[in-house]
C-alpha positions as a printed NumPy array, in Angstrom:
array([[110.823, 179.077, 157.624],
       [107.83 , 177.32 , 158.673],
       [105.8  , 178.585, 155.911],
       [107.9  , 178.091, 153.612],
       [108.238, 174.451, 155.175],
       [104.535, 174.022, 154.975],
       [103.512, 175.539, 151.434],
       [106.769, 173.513, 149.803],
       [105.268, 170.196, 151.544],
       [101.657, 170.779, 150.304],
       [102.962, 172.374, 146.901],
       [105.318, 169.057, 146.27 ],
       [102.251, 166.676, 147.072],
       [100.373, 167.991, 145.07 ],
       [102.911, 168.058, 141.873],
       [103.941, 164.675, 142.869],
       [100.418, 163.39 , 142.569],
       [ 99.242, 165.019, 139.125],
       [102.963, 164.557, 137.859],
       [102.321, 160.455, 138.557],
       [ 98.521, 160.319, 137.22 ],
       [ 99.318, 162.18 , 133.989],
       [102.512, 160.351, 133.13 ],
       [100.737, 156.698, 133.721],
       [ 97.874, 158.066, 131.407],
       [100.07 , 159.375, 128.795],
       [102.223, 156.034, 129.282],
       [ 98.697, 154.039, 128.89 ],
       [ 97.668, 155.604, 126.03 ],
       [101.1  , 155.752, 124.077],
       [100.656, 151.891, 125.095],
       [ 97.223, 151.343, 123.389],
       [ 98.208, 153.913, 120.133],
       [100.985, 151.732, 119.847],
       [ 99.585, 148.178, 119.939],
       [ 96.472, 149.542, 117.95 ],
       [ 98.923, 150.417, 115.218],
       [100.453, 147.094, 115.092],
       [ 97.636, 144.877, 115.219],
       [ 96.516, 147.05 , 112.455],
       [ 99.778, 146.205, 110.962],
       [ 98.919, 142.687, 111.423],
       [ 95.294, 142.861, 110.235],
       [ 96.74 , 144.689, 106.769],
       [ 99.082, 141.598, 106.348],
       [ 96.108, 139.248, 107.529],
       [ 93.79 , 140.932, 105.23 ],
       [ 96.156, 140.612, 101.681],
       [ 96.407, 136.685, 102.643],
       [ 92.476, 136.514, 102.751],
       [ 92.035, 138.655, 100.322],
       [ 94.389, 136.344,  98.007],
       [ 92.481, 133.268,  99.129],
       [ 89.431, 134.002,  99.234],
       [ 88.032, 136.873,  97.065],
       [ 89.294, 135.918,  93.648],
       [ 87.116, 132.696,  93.904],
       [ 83.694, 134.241,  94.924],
       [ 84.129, 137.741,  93.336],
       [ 81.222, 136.595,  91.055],
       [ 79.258, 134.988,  93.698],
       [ 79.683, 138.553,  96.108],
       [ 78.428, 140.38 ,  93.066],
       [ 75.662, 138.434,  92.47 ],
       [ 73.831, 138.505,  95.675],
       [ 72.53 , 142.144,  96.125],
       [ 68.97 , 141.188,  96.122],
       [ 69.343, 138.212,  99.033],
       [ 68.208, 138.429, 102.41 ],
       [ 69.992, 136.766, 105.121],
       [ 68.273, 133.834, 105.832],
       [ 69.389, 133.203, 102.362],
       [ 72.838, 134.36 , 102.051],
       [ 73.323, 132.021, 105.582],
       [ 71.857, 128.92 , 103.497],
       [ 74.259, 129.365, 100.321],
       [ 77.044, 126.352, 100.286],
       [ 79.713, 129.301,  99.48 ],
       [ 79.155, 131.419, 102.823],
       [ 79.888, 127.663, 104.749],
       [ 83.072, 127.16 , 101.867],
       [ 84.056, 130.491, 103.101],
       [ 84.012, 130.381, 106.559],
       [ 85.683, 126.854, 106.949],
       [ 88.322, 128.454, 104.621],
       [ 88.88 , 131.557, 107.538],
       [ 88.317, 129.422, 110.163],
       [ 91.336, 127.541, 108.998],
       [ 93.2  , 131.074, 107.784],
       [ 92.864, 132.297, 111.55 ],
       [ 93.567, 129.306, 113.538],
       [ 95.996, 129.59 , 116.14 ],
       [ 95.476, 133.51 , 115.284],
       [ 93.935, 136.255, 117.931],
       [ 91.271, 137.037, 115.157],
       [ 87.989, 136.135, 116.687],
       [ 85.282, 137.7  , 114.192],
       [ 85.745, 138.244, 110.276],
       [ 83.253, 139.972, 108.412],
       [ 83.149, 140.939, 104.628],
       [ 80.896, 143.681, 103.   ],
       [ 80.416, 144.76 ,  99.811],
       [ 80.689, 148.288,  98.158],
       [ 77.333, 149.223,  99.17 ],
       [ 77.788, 147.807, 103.173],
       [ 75.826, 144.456, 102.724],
       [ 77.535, 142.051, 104.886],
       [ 77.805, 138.859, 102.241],
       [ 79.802, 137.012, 105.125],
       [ 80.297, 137.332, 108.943],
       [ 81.925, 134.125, 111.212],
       [ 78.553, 135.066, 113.335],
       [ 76.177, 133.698, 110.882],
       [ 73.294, 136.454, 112.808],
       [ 75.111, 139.008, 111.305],
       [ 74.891, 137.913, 107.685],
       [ 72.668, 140.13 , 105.161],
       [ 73.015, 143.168, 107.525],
       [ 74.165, 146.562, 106.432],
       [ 77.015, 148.567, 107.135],
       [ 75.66 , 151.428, 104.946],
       [ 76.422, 154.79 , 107.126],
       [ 78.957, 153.524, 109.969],
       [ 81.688, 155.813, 110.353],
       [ 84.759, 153.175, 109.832],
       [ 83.169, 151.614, 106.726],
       [ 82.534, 154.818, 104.973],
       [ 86.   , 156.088, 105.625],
       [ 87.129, 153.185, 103.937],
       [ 85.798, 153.275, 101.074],
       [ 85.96 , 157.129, 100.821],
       [ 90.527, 156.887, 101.202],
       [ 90.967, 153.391, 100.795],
       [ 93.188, 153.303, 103.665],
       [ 92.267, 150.845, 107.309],
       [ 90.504, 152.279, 109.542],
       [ 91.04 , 151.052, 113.35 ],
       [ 88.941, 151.352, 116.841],
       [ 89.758, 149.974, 120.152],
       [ 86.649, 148.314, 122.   ],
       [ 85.825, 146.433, 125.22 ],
       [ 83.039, 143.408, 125.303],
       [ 81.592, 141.975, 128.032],
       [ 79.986, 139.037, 125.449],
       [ 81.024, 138.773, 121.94 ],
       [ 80.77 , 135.471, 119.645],
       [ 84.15 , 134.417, 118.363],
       [ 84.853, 131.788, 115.65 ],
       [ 84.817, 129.379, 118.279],
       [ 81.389, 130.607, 120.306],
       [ 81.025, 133.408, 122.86 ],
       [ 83.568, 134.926, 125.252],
       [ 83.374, 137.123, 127.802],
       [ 85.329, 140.259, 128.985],
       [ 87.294, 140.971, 125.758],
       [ 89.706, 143.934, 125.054],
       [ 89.322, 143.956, 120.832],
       [ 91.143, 146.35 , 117.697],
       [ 88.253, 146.248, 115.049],
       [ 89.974, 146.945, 111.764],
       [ 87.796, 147.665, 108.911],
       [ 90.509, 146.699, 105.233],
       [ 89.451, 147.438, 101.866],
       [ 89.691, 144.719,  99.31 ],
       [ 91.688, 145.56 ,  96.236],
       [ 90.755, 144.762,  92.635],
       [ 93.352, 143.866,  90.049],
       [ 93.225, 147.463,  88.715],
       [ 93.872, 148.838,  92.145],
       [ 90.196, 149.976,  93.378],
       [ 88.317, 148.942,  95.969],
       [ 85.893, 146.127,  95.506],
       [ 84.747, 145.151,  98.748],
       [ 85.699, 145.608, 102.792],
       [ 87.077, 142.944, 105.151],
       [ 86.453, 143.859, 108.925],
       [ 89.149, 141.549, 111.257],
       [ 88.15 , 142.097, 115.506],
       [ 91.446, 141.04 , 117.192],
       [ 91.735, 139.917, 120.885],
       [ 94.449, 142.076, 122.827],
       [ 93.325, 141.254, 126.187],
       [ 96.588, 139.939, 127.474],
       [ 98.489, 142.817, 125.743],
       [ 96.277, 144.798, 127.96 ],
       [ 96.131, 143.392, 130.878],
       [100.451, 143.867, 130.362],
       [100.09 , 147.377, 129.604],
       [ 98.04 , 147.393, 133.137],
       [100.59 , 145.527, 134.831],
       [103.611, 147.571, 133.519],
       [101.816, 150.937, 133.843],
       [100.999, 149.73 , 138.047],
       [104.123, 149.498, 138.036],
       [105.779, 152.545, 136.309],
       [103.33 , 154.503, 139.226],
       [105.056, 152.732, 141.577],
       [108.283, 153.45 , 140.7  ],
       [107.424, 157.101, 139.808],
       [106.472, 157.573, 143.354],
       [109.169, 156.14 , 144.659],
       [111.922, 158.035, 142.305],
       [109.678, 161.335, 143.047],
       [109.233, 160.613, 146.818],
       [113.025, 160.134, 147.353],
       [113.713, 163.211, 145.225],
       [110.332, 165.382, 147.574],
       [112.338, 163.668, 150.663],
       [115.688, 165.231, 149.388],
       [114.225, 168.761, 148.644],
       [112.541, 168.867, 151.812],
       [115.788, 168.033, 154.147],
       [117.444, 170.803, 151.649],
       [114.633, 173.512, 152.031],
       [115.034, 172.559, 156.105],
       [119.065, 172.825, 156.04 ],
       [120.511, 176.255, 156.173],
       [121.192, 178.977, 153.844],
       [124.659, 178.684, 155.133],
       [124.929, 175.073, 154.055],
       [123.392, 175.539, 151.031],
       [125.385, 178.452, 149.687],
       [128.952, 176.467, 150.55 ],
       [127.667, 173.303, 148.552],
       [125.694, 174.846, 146.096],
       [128.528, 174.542, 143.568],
       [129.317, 171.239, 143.949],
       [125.432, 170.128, 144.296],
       [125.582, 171.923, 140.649],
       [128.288, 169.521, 139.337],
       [126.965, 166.643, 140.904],
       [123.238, 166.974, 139.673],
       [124.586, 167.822, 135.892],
       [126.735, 164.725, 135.944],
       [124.033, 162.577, 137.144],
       [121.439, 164.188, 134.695],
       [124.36 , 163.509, 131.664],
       [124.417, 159.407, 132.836],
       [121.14 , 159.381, 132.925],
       [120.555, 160.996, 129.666],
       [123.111, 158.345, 127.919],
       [121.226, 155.37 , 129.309],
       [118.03 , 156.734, 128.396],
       [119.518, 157.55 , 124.692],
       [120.809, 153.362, 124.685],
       [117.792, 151.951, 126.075],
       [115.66 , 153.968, 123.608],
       [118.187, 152.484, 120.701],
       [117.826, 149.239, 121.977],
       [114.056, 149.245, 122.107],
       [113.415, 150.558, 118.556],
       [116.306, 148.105, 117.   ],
       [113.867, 145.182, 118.669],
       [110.751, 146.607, 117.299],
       [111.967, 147.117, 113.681],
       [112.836, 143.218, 114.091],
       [110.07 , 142.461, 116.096],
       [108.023, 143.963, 113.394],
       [109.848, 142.417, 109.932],
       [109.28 , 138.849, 111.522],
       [105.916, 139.477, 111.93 ],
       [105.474, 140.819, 108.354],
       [107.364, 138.153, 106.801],
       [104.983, 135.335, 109.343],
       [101.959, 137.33 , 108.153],
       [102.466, 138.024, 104.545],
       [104.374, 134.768, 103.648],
       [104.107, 131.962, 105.62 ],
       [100.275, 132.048, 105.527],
       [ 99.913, 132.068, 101.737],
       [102.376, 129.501, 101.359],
       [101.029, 127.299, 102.992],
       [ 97.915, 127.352, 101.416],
       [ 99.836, 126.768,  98.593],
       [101.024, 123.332,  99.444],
       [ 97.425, 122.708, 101.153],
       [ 95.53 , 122.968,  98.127],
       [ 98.415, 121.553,  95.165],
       [ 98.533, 118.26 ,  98.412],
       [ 94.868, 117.916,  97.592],
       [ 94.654, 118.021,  93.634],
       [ 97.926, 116.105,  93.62 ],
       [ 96.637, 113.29 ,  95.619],
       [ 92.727, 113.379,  93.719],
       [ 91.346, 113.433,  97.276],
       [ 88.138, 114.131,  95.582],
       [ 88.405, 111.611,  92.41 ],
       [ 90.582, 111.097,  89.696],
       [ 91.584, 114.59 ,  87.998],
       [ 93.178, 115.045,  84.105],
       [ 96.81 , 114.493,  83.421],
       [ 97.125, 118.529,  83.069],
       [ 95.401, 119.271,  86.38 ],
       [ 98.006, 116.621,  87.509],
       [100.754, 118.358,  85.923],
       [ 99.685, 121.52 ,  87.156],
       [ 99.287, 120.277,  91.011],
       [102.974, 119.417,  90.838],
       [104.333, 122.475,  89.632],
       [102.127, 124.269,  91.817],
       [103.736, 121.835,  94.828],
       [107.014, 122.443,  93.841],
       [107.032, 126.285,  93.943],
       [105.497, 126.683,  96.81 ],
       [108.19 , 123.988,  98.51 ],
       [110.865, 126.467,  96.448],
       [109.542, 129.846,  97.791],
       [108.822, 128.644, 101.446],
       [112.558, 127.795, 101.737],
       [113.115, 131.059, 100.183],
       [111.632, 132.75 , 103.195],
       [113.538, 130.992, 105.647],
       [116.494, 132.551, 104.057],
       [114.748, 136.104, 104.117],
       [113.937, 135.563, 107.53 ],
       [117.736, 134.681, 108.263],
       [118.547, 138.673, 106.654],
       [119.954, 139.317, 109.863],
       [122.53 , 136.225, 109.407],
       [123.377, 136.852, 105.931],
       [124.638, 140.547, 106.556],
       [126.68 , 139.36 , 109.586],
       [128.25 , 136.992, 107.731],
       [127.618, 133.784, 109.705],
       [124.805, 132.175, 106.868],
       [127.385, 128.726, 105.738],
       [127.155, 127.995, 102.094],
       [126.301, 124.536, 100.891],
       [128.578, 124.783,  98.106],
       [128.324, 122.84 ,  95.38 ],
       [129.015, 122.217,  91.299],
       [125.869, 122.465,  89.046],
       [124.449, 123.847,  85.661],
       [123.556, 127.379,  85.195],
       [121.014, 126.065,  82.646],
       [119.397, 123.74 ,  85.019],
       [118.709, 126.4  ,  87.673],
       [117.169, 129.163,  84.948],
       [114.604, 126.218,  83.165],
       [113.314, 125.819,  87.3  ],
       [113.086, 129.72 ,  87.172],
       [111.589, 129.832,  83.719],
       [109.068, 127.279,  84.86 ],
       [107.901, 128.884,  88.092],
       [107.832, 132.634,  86.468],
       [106.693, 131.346,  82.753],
       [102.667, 131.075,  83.588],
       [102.808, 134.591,  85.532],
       [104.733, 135.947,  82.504],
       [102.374, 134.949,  79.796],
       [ 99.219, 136.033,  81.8  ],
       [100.834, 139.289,  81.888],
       [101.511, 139.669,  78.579],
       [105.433, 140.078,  79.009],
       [107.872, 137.495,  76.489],
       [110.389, 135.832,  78.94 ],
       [113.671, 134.868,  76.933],
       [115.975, 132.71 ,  78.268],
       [119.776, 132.552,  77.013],
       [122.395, 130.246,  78.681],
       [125.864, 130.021,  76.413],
       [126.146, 126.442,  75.298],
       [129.809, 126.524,  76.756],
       [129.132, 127.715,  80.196],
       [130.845, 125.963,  82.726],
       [129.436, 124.947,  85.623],
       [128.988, 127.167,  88.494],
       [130.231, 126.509,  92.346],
       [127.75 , 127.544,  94.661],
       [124.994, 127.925,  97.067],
       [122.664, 126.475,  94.971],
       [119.492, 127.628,  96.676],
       [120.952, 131.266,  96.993],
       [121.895, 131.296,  93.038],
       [118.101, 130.499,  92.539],
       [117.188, 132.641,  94.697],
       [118.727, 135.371,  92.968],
       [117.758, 134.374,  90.048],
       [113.955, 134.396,  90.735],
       [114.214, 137.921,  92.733],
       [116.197, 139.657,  89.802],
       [113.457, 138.058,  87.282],
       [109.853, 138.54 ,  89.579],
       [111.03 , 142.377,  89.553],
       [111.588, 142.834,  86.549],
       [108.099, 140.942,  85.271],
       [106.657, 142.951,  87.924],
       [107.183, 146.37 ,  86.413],
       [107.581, 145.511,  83.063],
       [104.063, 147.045,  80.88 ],
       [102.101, 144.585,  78.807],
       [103.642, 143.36 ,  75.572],
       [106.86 , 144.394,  77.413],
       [109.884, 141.826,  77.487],
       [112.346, 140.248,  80.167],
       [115.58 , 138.645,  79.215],
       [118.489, 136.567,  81.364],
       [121.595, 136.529,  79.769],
       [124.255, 133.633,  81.379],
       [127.721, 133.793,  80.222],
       [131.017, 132.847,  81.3  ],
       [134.821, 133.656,  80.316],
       [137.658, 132.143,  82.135],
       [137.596, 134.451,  85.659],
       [133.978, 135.028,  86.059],
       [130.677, 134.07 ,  85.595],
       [128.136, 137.033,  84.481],
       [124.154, 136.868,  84.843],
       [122.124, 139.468,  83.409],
       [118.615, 140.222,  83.54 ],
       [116.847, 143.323,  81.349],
       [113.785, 144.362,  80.923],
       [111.422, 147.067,  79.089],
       [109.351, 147.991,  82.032],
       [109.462, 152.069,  83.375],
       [112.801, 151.997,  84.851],
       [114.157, 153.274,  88.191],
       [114.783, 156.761,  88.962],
       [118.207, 158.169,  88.434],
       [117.964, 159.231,  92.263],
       [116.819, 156.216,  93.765],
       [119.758, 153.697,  91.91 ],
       [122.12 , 154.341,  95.044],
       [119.7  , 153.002,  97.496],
       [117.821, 150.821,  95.56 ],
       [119.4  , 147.692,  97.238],
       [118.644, 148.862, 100.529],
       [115.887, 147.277, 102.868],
       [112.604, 148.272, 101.819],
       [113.78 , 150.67 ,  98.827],
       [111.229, 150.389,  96.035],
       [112.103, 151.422,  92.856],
       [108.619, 152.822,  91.657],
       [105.753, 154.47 ,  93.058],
       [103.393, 153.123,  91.274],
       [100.201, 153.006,  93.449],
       [ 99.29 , 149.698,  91.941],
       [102.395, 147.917,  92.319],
       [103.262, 149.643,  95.46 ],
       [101.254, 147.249,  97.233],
       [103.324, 144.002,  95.762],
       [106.645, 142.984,  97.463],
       [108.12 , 144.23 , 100.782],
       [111.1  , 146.009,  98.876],
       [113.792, 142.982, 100.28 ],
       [113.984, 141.488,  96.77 ],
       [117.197, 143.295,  95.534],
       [119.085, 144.024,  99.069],
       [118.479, 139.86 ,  99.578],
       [119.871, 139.993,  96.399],
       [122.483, 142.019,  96.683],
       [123.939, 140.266, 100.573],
       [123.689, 136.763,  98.661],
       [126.11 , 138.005,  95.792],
       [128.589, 139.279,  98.18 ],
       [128.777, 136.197, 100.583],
       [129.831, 134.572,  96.967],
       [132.214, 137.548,  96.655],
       [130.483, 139.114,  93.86 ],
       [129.247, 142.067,  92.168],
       [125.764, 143.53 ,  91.818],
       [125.641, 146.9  ,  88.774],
       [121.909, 148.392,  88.318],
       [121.706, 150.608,  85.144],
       [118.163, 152.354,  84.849],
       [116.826, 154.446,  81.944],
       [113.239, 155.708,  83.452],
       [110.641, 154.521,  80.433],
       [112.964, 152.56 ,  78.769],
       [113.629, 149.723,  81.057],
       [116.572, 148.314,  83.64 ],
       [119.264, 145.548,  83.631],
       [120.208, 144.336,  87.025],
       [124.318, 142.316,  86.141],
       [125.428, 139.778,  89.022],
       [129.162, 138.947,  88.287],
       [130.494, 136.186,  90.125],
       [134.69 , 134.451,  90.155],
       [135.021, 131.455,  89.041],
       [135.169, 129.251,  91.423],
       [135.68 , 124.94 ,  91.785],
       [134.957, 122.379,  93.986],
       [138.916, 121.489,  94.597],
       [138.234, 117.91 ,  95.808],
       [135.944, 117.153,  92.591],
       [138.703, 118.758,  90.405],
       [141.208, 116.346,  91.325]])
C-alpha cells in the first residue's frame, strides 16, 4: 500500500502540473486567436471607412508617384492632407500607425513620415494580400514604436495588412492598420493567473480526495462504490448544464458585442464625415462657393442627418424585435416621404445608370405612422433594389391605397433572388446575391430592419423573385387614424 501510496502521489503531481501549464497555454492562445480575429474584424471595418475617405480623392495622385523618392513623397501637400485626414479618422481609436502601399509595395503614405517611399516588395503579409485579396494579420510586441502621437514604449500590437478595393472589385492598393491591445493583454494575463489558480485549487482538492480514497480501505470502497458512482455522475450532469448556459450566454454577448462594433465601425465613422465635410461647404469656411455647390452641401447635410438617425434605430434591432421600440405616431403624406427618398437615392441612381420612377396615387390618403420608420423602409426597400439592379436597369415604387390598407411596392430589373434563399431572406445578415462585388456592400440588416418595422405597424412584408428578371418587395399596411385629429 505504500507504493502504491507513493507512485499515485508522484504520478498525480506530476499530471496536476502539466494538466495546469497546458490548459493556461491553450487558454492564452485561444485568448490571443480570438482578439487577433476581432481586431482584424475591426481593422476590415476601419479600413472600408478609410478606404471611402480617402482613396477615391488621391487615386490619381497614388498612381502618379512611382518614380518619387521619399524625401519627396514626405514634401507633397497631399501626404500632410492625408495624414491630418487619418489622424482625425483614428482619434480616440487604438490605431497607432497607418501605412498605405501601392500594387507594387511602395509605401506612398505612412503616419511615421521615415517610413515614406520605402518598399514592401517581398514581405510575406503584403504579398499574401495581394496574391487572395483577403487581410492578413500578425501579433507583435515593441519595446519603441512611433504612434500618431510620437513614440511609446512596451506595446502589445495586431498589424493588419487590408487590400484596397477598386470600383470593379480588384485590388488597387494595401492599407496596413498596427492596433494597440496592450490592455486586452495584460487582461488575458490577469484572467489566465487566475484560471491557474483556480485549476490548482479545483485539481488539488480533487488529488487531496483521491489520495484519502487510495489510503481508505478496499472494504470502504467496495460498500460506497455505488453510491460514489451516482453521486460523481450527478455532479458531472450539473456541471455539464452550467457549462452548456454559461457557454450560451457568452456567445449571445459576443454576437452583440460584435454587431455594435460593426455598426460603430462601419457607420458611425463615415457619417460623420459626412456632416464634417457638407458643415464646411455649407458654411464657405474657405470663401464664398456657387449656388449649386450650396445646394449640394445641403442635401449632402441632410442625408447624412437622415441616415445617422437611421442607425440609431438599427442599433436599437434588439428593441424593435422585443417589442418595446414606442412609435411616434403621426398623420402625413405618402408623397412627401418618397420625394425625400427620391432625392437622397436620385444622384446614386443616375450615376448608376438605373431610371428611378416614382408613382404616388393622387387620392392617397394620408398615412398614420412612425414617420422615421416609414422612411426608413422606404429607403432600405429602394437602396437594395438600386443596388443589384444592372446598368440601364429600372426601379419603381408604387403607393396606393383602398379603404382598409395602404400598399407600397417597390420592383426592380436587377438579377433577382434565389428561389431558395426567399424564406430567409429577411433574416439577419441574409444576402440575397453572391455577387463578389456587391457582397462587400451592406451588412444584410436592410430587409429583416425592414421587415420588424412593418410588423410593429401590424403589417405585411411579400418578396416575389424571378432570378434574371428582377424582384418586387410589397409592404401592406391597415389603415389607420390619428382618433383625436379625426374628431
Amino acid at each position: 500500500m505504500f507504493k502504491l501510496q507513493r507512485y499515485f502521489s508522484l504520478a498525480s503531481a506530476a499530471a496536476i502540473i502539466l494538466l495546469t501549464v497546458a490548459l493556461s497555454l491553450l487558454y492564452r492562445q485561444n485568448a490571443v486567436v480570438n482578439l487577433s480575429k476581432l481586431i482584424e474584424a475591426q481593422n476590415v471595418a476601419l479600413a472600408q471607412s478609410f478606404a471611402n475617405n480617402i482613396w477615391p480623392v488621391y487615386t490619381d495622385y497614388v498612381n502618379s508617384v512611382a518614380e518619387i523618392d521619399g524625401d519627396a513623397l514626405r514634401a507633397q501637400p497631399e501626404t500632410q492632407k492625408i495624414h491630418v485626414t487619418l489622424k482625425a479618422l483614428t482619434a480616440g481609436l487604438p490605431v497607432l500607425k497607418v501605412k498605405m502601399y501601392r500594387m507594387d509595395g511602395l509605401t506612398v503614405y505612412s503616419s511615421e513620415f521615415s517610413q515614406i517611399g520605402s518598399s514592401k516588395e517581398g514581405q510575406e503579409g503584403f504579398e499574401k494580400v495581394l496574391r487572395n485579396g483577403k487581410p492578413s494579420t500578425k501579433s507583435s510586441f515593441r519595446e519603441t514604436f512611433w504612434s500618431f502621437d510620437g513614440q511609446v514604449e512596451n506595446r502589445h500590437l495586431i498589424e493588419t495588412y487590408l487590400p484596397i478595393y477598386g470600383p470593379g472589385g480588384r485590388v488597387e492598393g494595401v492599407f496596413e492598420l498596427y492596433s494597440d491591445v496592450t490592455p486586452q493583454i495584460v487582461d488575458i494575463g490577469e484572467t489566465t493567473a487566475t484560471v491557474v489558480i483556480y485549476l490548482l485549487l479545483g485539481l488539488g482538492l480533487l488529488y487531496g480526495v483521491l489520495f484519502l480514497i487510495v489510503r481508505s480501505a478496499d472494504r470502504i470502497l467496495k460498500r460506497q462504490y455505488n453510491d460514489l458512482e451516482h453521486e460523481i455522475a450527478e455532479r458531472k450532469q450539473a456541471e455539464e448544464d452550467r457549462r452548456l448556459a454559461l457557454v450560451d450566454a457568452e456567445q449571445a454577448n459576443q454576437a452583440k458585442s460584435e454587431f455594435l462594433a460593426t455598426m460603430s465601425h462601419d457607420l458611425r465613422t463615415p457619417l460623420n464625415a459626412i456632416l464634417g465635410f457638407s458643415d464646411f461647404i455649407r458654411n464657405q469656411y474657405f470663401g464664398p462657393v456657387g449656388d449649386k455647390y450650396q445646394e449640394y452641401a445641403e442635401d449632402i447635410h441632410s442625408s447624412g442627418e437622415l441616415l445617422l438617425s437611421l442607425v440609431n434605430d438599427i442599433l436599437d434591432l434588439s428593441a424593435i424585435e422585443a417589442g418595446k421600440r414606442p412609435l411616434a405616431k403621426e398623420n402625413f403624406s405618402i408623397s412627401d416621404i418618397v420625394t425625400e427618398c427620391e432625392v437622397i437615392l436620385k444622384e446614386q441612381a443616375q450615376s448608376l445608370g438605373i431610371d428611378l420612377v416614382m408613382k404616388v396615387s393622387k387620392d392617397t390618403p394620408p398615412l398614420y405612422a412612425d414617420r422615421r420608420a416609414i422612411t426608413q423602409i422606404l429607403l432600405n426597400m429602394l437602396s437594395n433594389s438600386v443596388k443589384f439592379t444592372p446598368e440601364g436597369g429600372k426601379v419603381t415604387l408604387r403607393a396606393t391605397a383602398t379603404n382598409t390598407y395602404h400598399t407600397i411596392e417597390v420592383s426592380d430589373t436587377g438579377k433577382g433572388i434565389p428561389a431558395d434563399k426567399i424564406e430567409t431572406i429577411t433574416d439577419p445578415f441574409v444576402r440575397g446575391v453572391s455577387d463578389p462585388h456587391k457582397s462587400h456592400q451592406g451588412t444584410g440588416l436592410g430587409l429583416s430592419i425592414v421587415k420588424s418595422l412593418v410588423d410593429l405597424h401590424d403589417g405585411e412584408l411579400d418578396i416575389k423573385s424571378t432570378v434574371a428578371k428582377g424582384t418586387t418587395v410589397t409592404v401592406t399596411l391597415p389603415i389607420q387614424r390619428d382618433l383625436h385629429l379625426s374628431l
